[in-house]
C-alpha positions in Angstrom: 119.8 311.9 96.4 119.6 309.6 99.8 119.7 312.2 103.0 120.1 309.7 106.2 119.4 311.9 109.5 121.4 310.5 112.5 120.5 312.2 116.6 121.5 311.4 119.5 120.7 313.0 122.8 123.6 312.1 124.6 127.1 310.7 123.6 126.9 307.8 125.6 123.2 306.7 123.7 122.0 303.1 124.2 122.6 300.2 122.1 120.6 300.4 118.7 120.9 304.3 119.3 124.4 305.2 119.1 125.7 307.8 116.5 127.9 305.2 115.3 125.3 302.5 115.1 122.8 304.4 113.0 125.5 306.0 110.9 126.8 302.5 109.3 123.1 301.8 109.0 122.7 304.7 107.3 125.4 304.4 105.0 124.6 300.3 105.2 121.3 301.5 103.2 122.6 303.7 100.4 122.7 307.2 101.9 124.7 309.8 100.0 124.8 312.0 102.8 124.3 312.0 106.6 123.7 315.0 108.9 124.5 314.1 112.5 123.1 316.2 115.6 122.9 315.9 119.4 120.1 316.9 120.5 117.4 316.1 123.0 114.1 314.4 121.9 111.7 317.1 124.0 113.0 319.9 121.5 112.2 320.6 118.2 114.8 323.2 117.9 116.9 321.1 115.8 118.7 323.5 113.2 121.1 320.9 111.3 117.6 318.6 110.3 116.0 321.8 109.7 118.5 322.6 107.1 118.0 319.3 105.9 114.3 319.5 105.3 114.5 322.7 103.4 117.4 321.0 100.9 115.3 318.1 100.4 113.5 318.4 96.7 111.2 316.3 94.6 112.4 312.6 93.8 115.1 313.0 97.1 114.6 309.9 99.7 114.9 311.1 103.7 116.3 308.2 105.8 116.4 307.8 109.7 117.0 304.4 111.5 114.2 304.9 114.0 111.6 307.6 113.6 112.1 308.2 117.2 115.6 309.9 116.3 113.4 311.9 114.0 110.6 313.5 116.3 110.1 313.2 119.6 106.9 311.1 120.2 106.3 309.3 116.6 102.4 308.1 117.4 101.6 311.5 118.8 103.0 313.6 116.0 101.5 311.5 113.3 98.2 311.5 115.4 98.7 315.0 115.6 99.0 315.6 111.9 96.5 313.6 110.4 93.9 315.2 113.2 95.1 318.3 111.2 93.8 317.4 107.5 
């Protein structure tokens, strides 16, 4: 299964950004299904990706159009996990 993940922080998002520009991206790209959420990039209290995440299983493909719809600061987090291992 193809999960595409589509955020925006407000309704009126910029070009590139807008709910309706990532979701025919995501569909574009073979997604099955698409969760959609508004919510700001400074939290991580994101329940609707959250839900996602935990129905993801083995073989299962996890889609955004930007990984800055994903988390917050991209560089930072992955900086932050590796410095982790």
């Amino acid at each position: 299964m193809n999960y595409g993940y589509a955020r925006v922080s407000t309704t009126k998002q910029g070009y590139g950004n807008s709910l309706e520009e990532q979701l025919s991206e995501l569909f574009s790209s073979g997604c099955d299904e698409v969760i959609e959420e508004k919510f700001s990039g400074k939290t991580n209290d994101r329940p609707q990706l959250k839900l996602l995440l935990e129905k993801l299983k083995e073989g299962d493909t996890f889609t955004v159009t930007k990984l800055d719809r994903f988390m917050p600061n991209p560089s930072r987090q992955i900086t932050d996990t590796t410095s982790q291992s």
